[in-house]
C-alpha positions as CSV (number, residue, x, y, z in Angstrom):
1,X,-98.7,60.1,-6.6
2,X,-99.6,59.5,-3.3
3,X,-99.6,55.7,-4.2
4,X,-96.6,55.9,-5.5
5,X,-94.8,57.3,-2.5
6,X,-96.6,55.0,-0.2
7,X,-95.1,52.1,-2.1
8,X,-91.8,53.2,-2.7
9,X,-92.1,54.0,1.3
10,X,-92.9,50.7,1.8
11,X,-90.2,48.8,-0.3
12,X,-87.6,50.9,1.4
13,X,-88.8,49.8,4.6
14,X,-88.5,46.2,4.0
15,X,-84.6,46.5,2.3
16,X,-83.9,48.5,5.6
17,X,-85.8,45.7,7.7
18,X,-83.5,42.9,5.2
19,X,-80.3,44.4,6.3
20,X,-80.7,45.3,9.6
21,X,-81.4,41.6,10.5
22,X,-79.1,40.5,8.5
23,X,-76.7,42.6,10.3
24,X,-78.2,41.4,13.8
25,X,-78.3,38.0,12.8
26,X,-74.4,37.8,11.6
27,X,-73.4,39.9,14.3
28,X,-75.0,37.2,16.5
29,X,-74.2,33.5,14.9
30,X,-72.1,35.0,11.9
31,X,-72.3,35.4,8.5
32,X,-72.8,31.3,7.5
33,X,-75.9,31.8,9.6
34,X,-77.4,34.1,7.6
35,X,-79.8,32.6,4.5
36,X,-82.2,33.6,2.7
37,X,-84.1,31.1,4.2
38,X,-83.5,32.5,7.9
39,X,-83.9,36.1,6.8
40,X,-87.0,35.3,5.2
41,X,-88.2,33.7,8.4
42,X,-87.1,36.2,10.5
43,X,-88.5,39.2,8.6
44,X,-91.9,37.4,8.4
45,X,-91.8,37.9,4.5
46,X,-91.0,35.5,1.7
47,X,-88.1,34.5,-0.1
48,X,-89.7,35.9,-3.2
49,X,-89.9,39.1,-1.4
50,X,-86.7,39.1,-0.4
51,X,-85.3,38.5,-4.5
52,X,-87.1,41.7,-5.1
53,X,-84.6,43.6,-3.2
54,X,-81.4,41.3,-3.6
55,X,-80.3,38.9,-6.3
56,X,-79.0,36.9,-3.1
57,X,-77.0,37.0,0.4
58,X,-74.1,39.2,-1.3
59,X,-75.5,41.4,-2.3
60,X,-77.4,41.8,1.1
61,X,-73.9,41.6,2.5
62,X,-72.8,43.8,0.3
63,X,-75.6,46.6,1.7
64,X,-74.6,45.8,5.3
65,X,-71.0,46.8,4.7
66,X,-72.0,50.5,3.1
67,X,-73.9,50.9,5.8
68,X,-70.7,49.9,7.9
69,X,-68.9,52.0,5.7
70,X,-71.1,54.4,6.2
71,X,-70.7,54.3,10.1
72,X,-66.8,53.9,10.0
73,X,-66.4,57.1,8.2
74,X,-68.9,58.8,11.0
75,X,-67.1,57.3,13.7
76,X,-63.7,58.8,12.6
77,X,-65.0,62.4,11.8
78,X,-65.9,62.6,15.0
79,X,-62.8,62.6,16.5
80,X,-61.6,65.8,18.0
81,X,-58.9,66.8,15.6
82,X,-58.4,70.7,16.6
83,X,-55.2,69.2,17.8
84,X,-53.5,68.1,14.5
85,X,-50.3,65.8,16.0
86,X,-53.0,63.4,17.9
87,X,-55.5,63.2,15.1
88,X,-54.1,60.4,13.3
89,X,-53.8,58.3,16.5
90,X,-57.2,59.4,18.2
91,X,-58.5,58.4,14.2
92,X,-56.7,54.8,14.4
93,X,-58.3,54.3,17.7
94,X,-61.7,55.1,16.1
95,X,-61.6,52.5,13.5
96,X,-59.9,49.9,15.8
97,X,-63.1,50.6,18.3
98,X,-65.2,50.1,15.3
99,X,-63.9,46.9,13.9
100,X,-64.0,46.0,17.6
101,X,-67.7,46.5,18.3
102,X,-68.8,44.9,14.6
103,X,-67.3,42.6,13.7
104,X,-69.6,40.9,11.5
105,X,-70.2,44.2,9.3
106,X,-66.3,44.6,9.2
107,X,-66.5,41.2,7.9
108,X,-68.6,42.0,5.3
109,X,-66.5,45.6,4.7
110,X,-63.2,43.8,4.2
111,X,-63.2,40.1,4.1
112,X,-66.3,38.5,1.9
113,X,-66.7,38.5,-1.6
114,X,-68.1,41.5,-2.5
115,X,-69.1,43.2,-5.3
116,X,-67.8,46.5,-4.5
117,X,-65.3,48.2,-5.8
118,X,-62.6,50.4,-4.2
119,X,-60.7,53.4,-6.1
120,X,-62.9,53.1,-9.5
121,X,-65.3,55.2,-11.3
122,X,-68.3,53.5,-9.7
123,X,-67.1,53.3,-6.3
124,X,-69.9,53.9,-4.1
125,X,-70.1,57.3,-2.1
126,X,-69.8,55.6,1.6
127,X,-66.6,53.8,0.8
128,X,-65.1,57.4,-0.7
129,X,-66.3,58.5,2.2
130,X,-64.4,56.6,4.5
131,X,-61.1,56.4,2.7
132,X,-61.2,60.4,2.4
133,X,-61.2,61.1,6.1
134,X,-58.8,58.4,6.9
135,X,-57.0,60.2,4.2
136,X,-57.1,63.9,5.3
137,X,-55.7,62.6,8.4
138,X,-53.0,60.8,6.9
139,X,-51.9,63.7,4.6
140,X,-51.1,65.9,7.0
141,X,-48.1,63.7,8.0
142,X,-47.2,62.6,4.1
143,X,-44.4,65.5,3.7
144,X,-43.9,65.2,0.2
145,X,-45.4,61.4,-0.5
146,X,-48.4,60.5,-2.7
147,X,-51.3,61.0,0.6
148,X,-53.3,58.1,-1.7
149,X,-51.1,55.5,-1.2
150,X,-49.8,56.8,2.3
151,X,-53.7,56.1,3.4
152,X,-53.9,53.0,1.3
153,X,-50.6,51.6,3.7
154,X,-51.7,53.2,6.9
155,X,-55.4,51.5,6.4
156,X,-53.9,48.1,5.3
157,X,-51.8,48.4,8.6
158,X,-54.6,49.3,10.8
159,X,-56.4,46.5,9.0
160,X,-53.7,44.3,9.8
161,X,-54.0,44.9,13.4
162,X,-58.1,44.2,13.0
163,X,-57.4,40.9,11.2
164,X,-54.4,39.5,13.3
165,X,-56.0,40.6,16.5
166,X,-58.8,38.7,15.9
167,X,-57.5,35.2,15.1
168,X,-55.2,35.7,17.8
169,X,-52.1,36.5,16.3
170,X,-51.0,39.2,18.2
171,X,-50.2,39.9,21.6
172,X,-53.5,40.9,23.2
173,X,-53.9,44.3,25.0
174,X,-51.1,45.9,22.9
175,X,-53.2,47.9,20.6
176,X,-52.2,51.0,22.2
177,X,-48.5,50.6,21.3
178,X,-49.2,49.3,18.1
179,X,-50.9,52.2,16.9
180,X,-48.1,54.2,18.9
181,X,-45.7,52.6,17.0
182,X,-47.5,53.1,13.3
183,X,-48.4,57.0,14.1
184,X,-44.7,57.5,14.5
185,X,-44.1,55.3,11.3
186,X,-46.2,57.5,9.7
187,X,-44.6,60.6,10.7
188,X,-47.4,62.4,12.8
């Protein structure tokens, strides 16, 4: 048994070790500059040993976005929401921040192929996760409206924002209002 454990010890350690420089290296030179090749290289492993964790780099991708998942959900429970009518806003801010300060894991949360799935049966636990606390938040201010789709429309807004922002779109430095703006939209 002991063996055993050691092993399976080990093989986590080296998927933890795949994603995390995967997720240093696209935060750093972005996602087209992360290959198996690279990874391989940079983990000081082989390519084989990198096939025995992934089938390839979405999957790998895939892994760094429940982990940003994951983090997203974390960063908006911890906002202070003893005081109900700021929660959504102080929440919007949170994920903003996030997208902010990752953006290559926000990438890989919303923008590459993936072979996740959202609102099935086998939708894994960290994207649940997230959606339900942006969702408690949310349906507090649905009066009356299905709180699902209330979060799915407040998340594709704040989305929005995250996507627009970044190709320079939008009016820079006007977050604040936006989310101002949307809160009131949305009733809280």
């Amino acid at each position: 048994m002991g063996i055993e454990d050691r092993r399976a010890r080990e093989q986590a350690e080296r998927r933890r070790l795949i994603v995390t420089t995967a997720r240093r290296l696209a935060e750093a030179d972005g996602w087209d500059a992360v290959t198996t090749r690279r990874l391989s290289t940079e983990i000081e492993y082989s390519q084989p040993v990198l096939y025995k964790h992934f089938t390839g780099m979405e999957q790998i991708a895939d892994a760094v976005a429940l982990d940003g998942f994951a983090e997203l959900a974390e960063a908006m429970r911890r906002v202070d929401d003893s005081a109900r009518e700021d929660a959504l806003t102080r929440i919007a801010h949170a994920y903003l921040a996030f997208a902010q300060a990752n953006p290559a894991v926000y990438e890989a949360m919303f923008s590459r192929a993936s072979g996740l799935r959202f609102a099935a049966d086998d939708t894994p636990p960290e994207l649940s996760a997230a959606f339900a606390v942006l969702r408690d938040a949310v349906s507090h201010s649905a009066r009356g409206l299905d709180p699902d789709t209330m979060t799915e429309l407040f998340w594709a807004a704040l989305h929005g924002v995250v996507t627009l922002g970044r190709t320079g779109r939008l009016r820079p430095d006007h977050d604040d209002e936006r989310v101002r703006l949307l809160v009131e939209r949305f009733g809280g």
